[in-house]
C-alpha positions in Angstrom: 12.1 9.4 -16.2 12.2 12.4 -13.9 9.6 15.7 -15.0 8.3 18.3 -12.7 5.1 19.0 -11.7 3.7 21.3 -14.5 4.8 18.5 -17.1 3.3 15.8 -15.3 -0.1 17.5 -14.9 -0.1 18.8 -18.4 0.6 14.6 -19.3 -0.9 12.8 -16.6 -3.1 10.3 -18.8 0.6 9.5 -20.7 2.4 8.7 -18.3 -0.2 6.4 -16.2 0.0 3.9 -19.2 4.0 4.2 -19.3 4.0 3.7 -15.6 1.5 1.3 -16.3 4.0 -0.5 -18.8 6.8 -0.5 -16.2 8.7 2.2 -16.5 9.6 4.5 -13.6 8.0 7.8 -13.3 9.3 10.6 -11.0 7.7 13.6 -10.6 9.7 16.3 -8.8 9.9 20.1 -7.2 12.2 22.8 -8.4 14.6 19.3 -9.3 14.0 17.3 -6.2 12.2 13.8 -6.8 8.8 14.4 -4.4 6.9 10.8 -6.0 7.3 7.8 -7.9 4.0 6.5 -10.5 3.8 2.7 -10.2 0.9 0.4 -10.6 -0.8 -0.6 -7.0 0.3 -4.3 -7.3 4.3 -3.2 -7.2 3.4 -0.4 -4.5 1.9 -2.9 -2.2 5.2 -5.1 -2.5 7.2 -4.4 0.2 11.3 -3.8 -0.6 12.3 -6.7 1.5 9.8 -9.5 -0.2 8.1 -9.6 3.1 4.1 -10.2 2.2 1.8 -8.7 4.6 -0.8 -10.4 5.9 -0.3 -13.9 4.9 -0.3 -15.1 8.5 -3.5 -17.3 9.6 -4.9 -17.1 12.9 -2.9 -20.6 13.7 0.0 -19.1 12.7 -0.3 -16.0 14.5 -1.1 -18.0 18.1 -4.4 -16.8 18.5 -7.1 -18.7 20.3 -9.7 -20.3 18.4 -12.7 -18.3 19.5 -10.2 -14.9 18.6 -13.2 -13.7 16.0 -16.2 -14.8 17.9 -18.5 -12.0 18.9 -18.1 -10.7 22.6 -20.4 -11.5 25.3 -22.5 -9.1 27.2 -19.9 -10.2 30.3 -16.8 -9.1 27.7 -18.4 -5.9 27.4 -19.9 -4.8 31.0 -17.0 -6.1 32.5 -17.1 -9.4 35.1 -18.8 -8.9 38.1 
């Protein structure tokens, strides 16, 4: 469903719960699409299937003591 931006201010509420349900909301501009509505879960899918953040430390390569506070020698610099 595509509706411009008076319609979809004047029926906001409504279409949250159809977007909600799964159906695909576009709001557009003098008839070009601008946005799409869709529930955060399917927004913070990526298109590829690729999840985010997934990756442990082990997996990423990084050294055991990689969220260990700093020293006062990692901050002034070694002398």
């Amino acid at each position: 469903m595509q509706l411009n931006v008076y319609e979809a201010k004047t029926q906001l509420s409504n279409l949250l719960d159809r977007a909600l349900a799964g159906e695909t909301i576009v709001i557009a501009r003098a008839g070009k699409p601008l946005v799409r509505l869709e529930p955060i879960e399917q927004a913070r899918k990526s298109r590829s299937g690729v999840k985010f953040g997934g990756l442990s430390a082990k997996q990423l390569g990084l050294s055991p003591d990689f969220y260990e506070p700093f020293t006062d020698d990692d901050l002034i610099g070694h002398k």
